[in-house]
Structures are given as structure tokens and as C-alpha cells.
N, C-alpha and C positions, 0 to 999 in steps of 0.2 A: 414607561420607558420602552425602545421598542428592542425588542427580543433580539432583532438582529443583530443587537451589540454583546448579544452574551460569547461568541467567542472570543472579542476581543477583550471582552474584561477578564474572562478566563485568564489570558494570559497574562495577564497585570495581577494575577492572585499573588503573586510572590512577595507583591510590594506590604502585602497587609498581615506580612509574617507576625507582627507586632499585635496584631486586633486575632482573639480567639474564639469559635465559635462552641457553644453550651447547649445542653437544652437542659428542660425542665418540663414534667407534666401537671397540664392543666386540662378537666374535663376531659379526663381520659384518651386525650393528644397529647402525644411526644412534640413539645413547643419548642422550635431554636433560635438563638439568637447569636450577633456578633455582641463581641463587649471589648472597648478600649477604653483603657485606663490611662491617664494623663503620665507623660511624665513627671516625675520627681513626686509619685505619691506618697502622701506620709498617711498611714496609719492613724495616728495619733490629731487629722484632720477633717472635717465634713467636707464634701465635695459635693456641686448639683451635679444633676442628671439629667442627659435630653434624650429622650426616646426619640429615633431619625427611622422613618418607617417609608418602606420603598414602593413603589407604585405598581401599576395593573403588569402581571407577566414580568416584572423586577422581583429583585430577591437583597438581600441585606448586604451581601458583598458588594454587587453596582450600588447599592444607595450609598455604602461606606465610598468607594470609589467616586463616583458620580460629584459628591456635595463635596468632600473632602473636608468634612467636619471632623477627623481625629485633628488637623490643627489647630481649630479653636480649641479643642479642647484640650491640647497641649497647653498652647500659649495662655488660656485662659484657666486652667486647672479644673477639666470638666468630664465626669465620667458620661461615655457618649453609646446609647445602645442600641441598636438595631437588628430589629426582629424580625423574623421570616413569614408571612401570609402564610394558611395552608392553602397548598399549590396555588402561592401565587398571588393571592387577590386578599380581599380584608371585609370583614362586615358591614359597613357602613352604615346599615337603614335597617336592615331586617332585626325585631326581636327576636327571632326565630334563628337558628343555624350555628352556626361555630361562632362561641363564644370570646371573641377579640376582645372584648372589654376587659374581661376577667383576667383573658391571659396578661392583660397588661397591667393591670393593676398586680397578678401574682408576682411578672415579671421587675417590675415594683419591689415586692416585699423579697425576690431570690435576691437582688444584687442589693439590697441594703444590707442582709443577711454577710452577705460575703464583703462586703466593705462598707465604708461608713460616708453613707450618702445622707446628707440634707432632707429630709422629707420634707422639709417646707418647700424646697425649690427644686420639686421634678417638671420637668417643660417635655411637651413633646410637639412636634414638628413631623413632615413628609410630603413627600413629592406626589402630585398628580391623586391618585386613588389612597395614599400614604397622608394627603393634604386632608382627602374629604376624612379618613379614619382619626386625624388628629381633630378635628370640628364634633366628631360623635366623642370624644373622650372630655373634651370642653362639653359635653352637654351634660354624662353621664356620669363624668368621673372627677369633679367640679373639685370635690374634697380633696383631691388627691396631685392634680396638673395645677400647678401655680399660669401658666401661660401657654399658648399654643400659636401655631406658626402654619400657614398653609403654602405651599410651592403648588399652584396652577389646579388645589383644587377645592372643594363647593362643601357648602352643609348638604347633606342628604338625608340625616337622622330626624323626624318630625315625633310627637311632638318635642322640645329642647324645651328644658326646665333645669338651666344649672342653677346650684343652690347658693351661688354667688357669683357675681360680678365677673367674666373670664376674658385678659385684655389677648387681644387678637392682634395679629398682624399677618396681611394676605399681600401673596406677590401673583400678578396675572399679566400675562401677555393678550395685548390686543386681536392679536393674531394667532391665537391659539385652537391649532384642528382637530384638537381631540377633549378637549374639554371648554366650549366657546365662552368665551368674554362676557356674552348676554346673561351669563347667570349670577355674574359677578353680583351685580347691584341689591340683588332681592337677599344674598348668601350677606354681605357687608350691612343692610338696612335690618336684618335680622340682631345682630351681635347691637350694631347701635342702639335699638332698642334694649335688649337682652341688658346690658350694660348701661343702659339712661345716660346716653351721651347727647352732646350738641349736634342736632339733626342735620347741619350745614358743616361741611368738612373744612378745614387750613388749605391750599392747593398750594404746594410748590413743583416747578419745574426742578431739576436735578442736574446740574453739569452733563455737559453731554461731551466726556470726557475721552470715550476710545468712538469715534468720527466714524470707525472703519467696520461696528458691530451692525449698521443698517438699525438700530433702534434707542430710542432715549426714554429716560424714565418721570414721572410724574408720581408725587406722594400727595394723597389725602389722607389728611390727620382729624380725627374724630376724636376732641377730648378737650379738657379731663372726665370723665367721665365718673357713675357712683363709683367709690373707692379709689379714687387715684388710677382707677384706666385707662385703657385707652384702646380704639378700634383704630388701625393705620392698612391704610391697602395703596400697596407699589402698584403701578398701571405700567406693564413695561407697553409704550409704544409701538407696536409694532413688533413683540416678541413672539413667540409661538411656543411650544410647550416644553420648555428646555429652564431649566434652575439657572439665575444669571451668576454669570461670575463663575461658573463652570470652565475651568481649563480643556474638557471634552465638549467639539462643539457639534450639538446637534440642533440645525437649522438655525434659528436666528435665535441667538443666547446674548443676551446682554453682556456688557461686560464693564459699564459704567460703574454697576456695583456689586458686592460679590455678598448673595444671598445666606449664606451659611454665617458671618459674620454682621449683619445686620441682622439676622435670628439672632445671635445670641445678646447683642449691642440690647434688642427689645427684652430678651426671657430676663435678661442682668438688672433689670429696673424692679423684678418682681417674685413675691413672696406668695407663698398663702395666705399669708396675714395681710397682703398689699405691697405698697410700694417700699423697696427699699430706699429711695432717696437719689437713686444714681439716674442721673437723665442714660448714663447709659456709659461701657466700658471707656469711649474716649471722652466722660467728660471728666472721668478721674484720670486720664492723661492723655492729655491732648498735644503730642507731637507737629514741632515744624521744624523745617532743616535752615541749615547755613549753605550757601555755595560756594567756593571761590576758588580760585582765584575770579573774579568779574569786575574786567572783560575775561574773557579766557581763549586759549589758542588750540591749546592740545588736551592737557588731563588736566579735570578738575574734580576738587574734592565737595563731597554730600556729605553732613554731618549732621544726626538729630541730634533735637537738645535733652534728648533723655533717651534712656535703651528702650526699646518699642518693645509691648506687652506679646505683639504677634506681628503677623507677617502684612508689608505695607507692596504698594508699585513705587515706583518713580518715571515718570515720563518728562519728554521735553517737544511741547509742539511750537512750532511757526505758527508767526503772526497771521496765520490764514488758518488754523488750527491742523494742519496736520503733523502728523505724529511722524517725529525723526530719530525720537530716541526713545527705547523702554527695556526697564528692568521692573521684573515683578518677583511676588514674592519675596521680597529681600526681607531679611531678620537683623541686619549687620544693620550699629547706631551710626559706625562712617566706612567708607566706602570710595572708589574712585569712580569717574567714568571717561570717556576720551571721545572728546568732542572734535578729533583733528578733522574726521571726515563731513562733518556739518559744515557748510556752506557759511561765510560770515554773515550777520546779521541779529536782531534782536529775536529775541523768544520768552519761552515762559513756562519753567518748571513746575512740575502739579507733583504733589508729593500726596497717597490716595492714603487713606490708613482709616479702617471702619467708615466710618460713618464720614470723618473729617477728610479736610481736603485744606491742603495750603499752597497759596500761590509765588512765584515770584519772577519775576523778569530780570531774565541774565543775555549777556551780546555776549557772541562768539567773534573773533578775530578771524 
């Protein structure tokens, strides 16, 4: 992430009055981390854990800020932690040098200690340098990371010998100038093997739903794989080294889908033990709305058919796909919107929520 944004996120420190930073020593480093705990923790509950690990010259605040994974793990009930490189960077390849494995796995056993985390289902996840550290933790720490999740970056740890099955899911922009695209294939044919999956990937194209981000998304799905697996890598089109679905935009950021939420939509299907049975958070509720009045002139009302687990968009494009109307992040099951200034004519509401997406065509008066 690049440095020059450290003033500005400085000044957004306020917002994370809620997320507190700790250390702990390991190998005789004073190790720090952020740690936010979900709302409405109960005690008396097991909770997973995603370790969100920040990239080359980031630090745990921009990565907390950046992904804005405290709201999944709000809405999803997930204790979310993010660790500090010393100065900056993270081990990746070298046997040699400051020991990141360690601290992660200690980092591991301090916040089970102080709450009651799930050890079968810690994930960890990271952006760019934060991506290749969570691919070394899949290789090393196999016993202990039920899934991992790369944002824009690579295996670099050789030789990889996990001691089981580790399901992967990689997001990379085509367009990316600090970690290129070309290494994509050899880092994804790795884990397919690693994981004895089907050598020939699913290819779907993806809605290419905000017109106005200059990029669309492509998924190859590689599975099932040994153990109920699975290797999945997002190709954003044309994206450059930016996490999609990022409310801060640096250069071309997707926005079709929002990465922090399809991380957890993947970590939610998976155990140490394997699959827990869920394709994934929206297929145990899967949200679509009502509209009406339609036709409509002025205000009309959005209503899900159930309260939404976390935070959805709503948009309303023309018959030619551009976008006339958006509201994001909404948490609210209904809602108004005022359609007086839309032009009459026919359209077509996209309701986004994780993974899902529902359609419906409504005419304006």
C-alpha cells in the first residue's frame, strides 16, 4: 500500500476508537497487534478468527481501515486481528530472520487465551506482501489456519509441504504494477496440485455491475478438490493493486465486488476438520427485496424479505446500464428511496448482498 497514504489514514485514526492495539513477545520482539471484537460478544460463545495482515510499508491500522473487515465481522460474529510487520514488511521466503510464523501462531494462542476463539476455524487473509505472508502460513502452519485468502499477492515460501489439504482463494488484478498478473498462474497451479484438484478451472464472467469502476471480474473455480476444497482465483480485469470493493480508491479498484466479504463468504464453508457444509454465508440467507409502488413517480419503498446478516448496496441502472441511483452499505430490512428526479422510463434494480445479487425491473413515471 503506498506510504503516501499514511497521513491520511492518520487522520481517520479516530474512527477505530473501537479496535485496540496490544503486544505480546515472541523471540524476543515486542510483537503488536490491532484486535476487534465483534459486537454483541458473549462470553459464554466460540468465535472464528481472521488474521488481516497488511502489506509492504502498511501497518495494521491502514489494513484495519483499508479492507474494513471490522464489519464483517460485526455482522458476521468474528473476532478480526491484525498484526504489525516489524518495520513494515513480513517474512515470507526466508528460513532465516524474524520469525512471523511463530509470532502468528503465538499470536494465535494470546487472543484464544483472552477470549474464546474456535481453534478449529482461524483463517488468515492480507493484502499484497500481507497476501504472499498468508500463502507461507498455508504452507507452514497447515495445523493451525483452517483457510487463507490472498489480496494481489503470490506464494514465495518454497519448498510448501502442508500437512493437509489448504482451500485457497486468490484475488488479482490484471493490471497490477507492483505485483504482476504473470505470476498469478504458476502461485494458483501450485495449490491445485497442493490440494489434487481438477486441473481445468469452472470460468464464470461476474456482473459487471458499477460500469463506472473501468474493470470487471472473472472467477475460476477449481474443485472439489481432496477434502471438500477448493482453489478459486478472482481475475479482476483490468484492476491494479488495490483490494476490490474498497470504499478508498486507489487506482483502479473494483467495485463490482467487495473482497472482504467474499473472504469471509469462502473462510465460512471451512473447518480444520473440512467443509462445514455451508456453500457459503448467503446460502443460509439469501436476501431479495420487494419494490413498490411499480410503476412509481416519487418515493418508493425497498423491502428485504428477511433482516440482512450485514451490509448489502442497492442500485438502480438504465436500460443501457448506467447507474442513476445508489445506496451502499445499507443495513436497514426497508427503506425509502425517491425516484422523482429519474427520468420516466423502464429500469432495473440490483440488490448486491455477498456473493448474491437479485434482479428486478421497475418503470418510473
Amino acid at each position: 500500500m503506498k506510504k503516501t497514504l499514511l497521513t491520511i489514514f492518520a487522520l481517520i485514526t479516530f474512527i477505530f476508537a473501537f479496535s485496540q492495539e496490544f503486544s505480546l513477545t515472541h523471540d524476543g520482539l515486542t510483537r503488536t497487534y490491532r484486535l476487534h471484537i465483534p459486537d454483541g460478544y458473549n462470553a459464554d460463545s466460540l468465535y472464528p478468527l481472521v488474521i488481516n495482515m497488511h502489506g509492504l510499508g502498511s501497518n495494521a491500522l491502514e489494513q484495519e481501515f483499508y479492507t474494513a473487515f471490522n464489519d464483517v465481522g460485526d455482522s458476521a460474529g468474528v473476532v478480526i486481528a491484525y498484526p504489525n510487520g516489524i518495520n513494515e514488511t513480513w517474512n515470507v521466503s526466508s528460513t532465516t530472520g524474524t520469525d512471523d510464523v511463530g509470532f502468528i501462531s503465538a499470536l494465535i494462542d494470546t487472543i484464544d487465551y483472552q477470549y474464546n476463539i474456535n481453534l478449529n476455524r482461524v483463517y488468515a487473509t492480507g493484502m499484497s506482501m500481507g497476501g504472499f505472508m498468508s500463502y507461507r502460513l498455508a504452507c507452514e502452519l497447515a495445523d493451525r489456519i483452517a483457510a487463507i485468502a490472498s489480496v494481489t499477492g503470490l506464494q514465495a515460501f518454497y519448498p510448501c509441504n502442508p500437512d493437509r489439504p489448504v482451500p485457497v482463494v486468490q484475488f488479482h488484478g490484471t493490471a497490477d504494477p507492483v505485483v504482476p498478473y504473470t505470476g498469478v498462474p504458476t502461485t494458483i497451479s501450485n495449490w491445485v496440485n497442493y490440494n489434487l484438484c481438477p486441473s481445468t478451472p469452472v470460468i464464470t464472467d461476474l456482473p459487471d455491475i458499477d460500469t463506472n469502476d473501468n474493470s470487471t471480474v472473472t472467477v475460476s473455480y477449481y474443485g472439489p478438490c481432496e477434502e471438500s476444497t477448493e482453489v478459486i482465483l478472482y481475475t479482476i480485469i483490468n484492476g491494479e493493486h488495490t483490494w476490490p470493493g474498497a470504499s478508498y480508491i486507489i487506482g483502479v479498484t473494483n467495485q463490482d465486488i467487495k473482497a472482504s466479504y467474499e473472504i469471509w463468504n469462502f473462510f465460512n464453508k471451512y473447518t480444520l476438520q473440512g467443509s462445514t457444509g455451508l456453500e457459503s454465508e448467503t446460502d443460509v440467507q439469501k436476501i431479495a427485496c420487494a419494490f413498490y409502488p411499480n410503476p412509481v413517480k416519487n418515493l418508493a419503498t425497498v423491502e428485504l424479505t428477511q433482516k440482512p446478516l450485514y451490509q448489502f448496496d442497492f442500485r438502480i441502472f438504465d436500460m443501457t446500464g448506467k447507474l442513476v441511483l445508489e445506496q451502499k452499505r445499507m443495513i436497514e430490512s426497508r427503506f425509502l428511496i425517491d425516484c422523482s428526479q429519474i427520468p420516466g422510463g423502464f429500469y432495473i434494480a440490483v440488490l448486491s448482498y455477498g456473493t448474491e445479487q437479485s434482479y428486478q425491473k421497475i418503470i418510473i413515471q
